[in-house]
C-alpha positions in Angstrom: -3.6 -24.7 -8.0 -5.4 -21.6 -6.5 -5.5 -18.2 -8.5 -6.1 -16.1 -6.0 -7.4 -12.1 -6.5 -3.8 -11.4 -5.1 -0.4 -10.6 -6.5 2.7 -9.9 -3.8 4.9 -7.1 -5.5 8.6 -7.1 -3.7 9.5 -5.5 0.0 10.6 -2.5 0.1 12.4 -0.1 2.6 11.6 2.5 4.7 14.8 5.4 4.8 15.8 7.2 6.8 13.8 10.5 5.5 10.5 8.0 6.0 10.5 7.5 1.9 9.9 4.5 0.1 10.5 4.1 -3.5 7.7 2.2 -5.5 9.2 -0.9 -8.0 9.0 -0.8 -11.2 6.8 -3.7 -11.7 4.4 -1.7 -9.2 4.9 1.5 -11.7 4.3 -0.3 -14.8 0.7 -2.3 -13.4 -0.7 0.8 -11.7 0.7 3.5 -14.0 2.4 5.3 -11.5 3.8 8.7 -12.5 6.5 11.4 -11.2 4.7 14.5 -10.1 1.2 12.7 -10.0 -0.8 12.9 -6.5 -2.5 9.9 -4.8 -4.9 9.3 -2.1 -3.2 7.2 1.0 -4.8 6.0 3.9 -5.4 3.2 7.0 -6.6 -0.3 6.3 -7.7 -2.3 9.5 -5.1 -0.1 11.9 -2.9 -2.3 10.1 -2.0 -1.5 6.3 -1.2 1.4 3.8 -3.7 1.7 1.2 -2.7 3.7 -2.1 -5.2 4.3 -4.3 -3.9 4.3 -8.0 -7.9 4.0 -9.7 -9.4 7.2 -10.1 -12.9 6.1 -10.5 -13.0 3.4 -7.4 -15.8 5.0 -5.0 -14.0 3.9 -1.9 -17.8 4.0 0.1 -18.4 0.7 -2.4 -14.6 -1.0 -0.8 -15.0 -3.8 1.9 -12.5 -2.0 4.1 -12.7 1.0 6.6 -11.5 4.2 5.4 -11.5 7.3 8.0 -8.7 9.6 7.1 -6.9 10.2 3.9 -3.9 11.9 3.0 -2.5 13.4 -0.2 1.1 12.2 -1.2 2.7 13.2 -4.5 4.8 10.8 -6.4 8.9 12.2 -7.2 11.7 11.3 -9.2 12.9 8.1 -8.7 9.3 7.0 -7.6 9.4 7.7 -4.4 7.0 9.1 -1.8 7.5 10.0 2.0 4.6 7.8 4.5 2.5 11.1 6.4 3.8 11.4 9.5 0.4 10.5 11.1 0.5 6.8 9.2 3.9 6.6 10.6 3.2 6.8 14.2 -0.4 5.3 13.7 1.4 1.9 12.1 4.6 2.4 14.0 6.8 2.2 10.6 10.7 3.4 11.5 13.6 3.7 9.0 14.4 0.5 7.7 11.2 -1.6 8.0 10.2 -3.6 5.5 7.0 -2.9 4.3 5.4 -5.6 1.4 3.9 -4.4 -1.6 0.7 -6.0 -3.2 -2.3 -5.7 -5.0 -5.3 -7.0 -4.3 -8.3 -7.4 -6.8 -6.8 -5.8 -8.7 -8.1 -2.4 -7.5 -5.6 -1.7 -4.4 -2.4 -1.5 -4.1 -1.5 -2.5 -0.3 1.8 -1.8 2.0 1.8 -3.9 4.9 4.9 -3.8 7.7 6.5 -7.3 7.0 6.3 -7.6 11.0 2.3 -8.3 10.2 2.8 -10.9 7.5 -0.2 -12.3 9.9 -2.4 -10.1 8.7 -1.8 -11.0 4.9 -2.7 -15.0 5.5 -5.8 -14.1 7.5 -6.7 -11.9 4.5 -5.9 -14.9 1.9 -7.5 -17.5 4.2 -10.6 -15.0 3.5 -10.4 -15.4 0.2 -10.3 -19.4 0.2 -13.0 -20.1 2.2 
């Protein structure tokens, strides 16, 4: 058996208003709060990166960072994508997007139409 330095969350759903609402598994292991503010951005013209660790100096990551956005967390632990990630990633209401954290330092949202892009990254990891 292979422990990977991966853990898939749940899918969630994109509504209508272009929010998604974080689990609560997802709240619990990054200590996500209401009202708190978080750093978003591109992965690979691919991905949603959130970053949840203060301290992480993002120059140090092995990914591509140009643009970041702001988002702030609300009740019921939800958050609305920036318009710009939307049409960048072309995420619509009621995409799936999948939730996971990878070593244990990012917390990833990748469109379930590029579940591709999730084995190439774990294929990565295994060779």
């Amino acid at each position: 058996m292979c422990n990977l330095p991966i853990k898939i969350y749940w899918v969630t759903t994109v509504w209508p208003k272009w929010q998604i609402i974080i689990p609560s598994d997802v709240r619990n292991d990054f200590n996500i709060n209401i009202w708190n503010n978080y750093d978003i951005a591109i992965i690979d013209n691919i991905a949603i990166w959130l970053k949840t660790i203060e301290d992480i100096d993002i120059s140090k990551e092995p990914f591509i960072i140009d643009e970041r956005w702001k988002i702030s967390i609300w009740t019921k632990y939800q958050f609305v994508i920036p318009a710009d990630i939307r049409k960048q990633l072309n995420i619509n209401p009621w995409d799936n997007l999948i939730i996971l954290w990878a070593n244990q330092r990012w917390l990833w949202l990748i469109k379930s139409d590029n579940i591709d892009f999730l084995l190439n990254y774990i294929n990565k990891i295994l060779k």
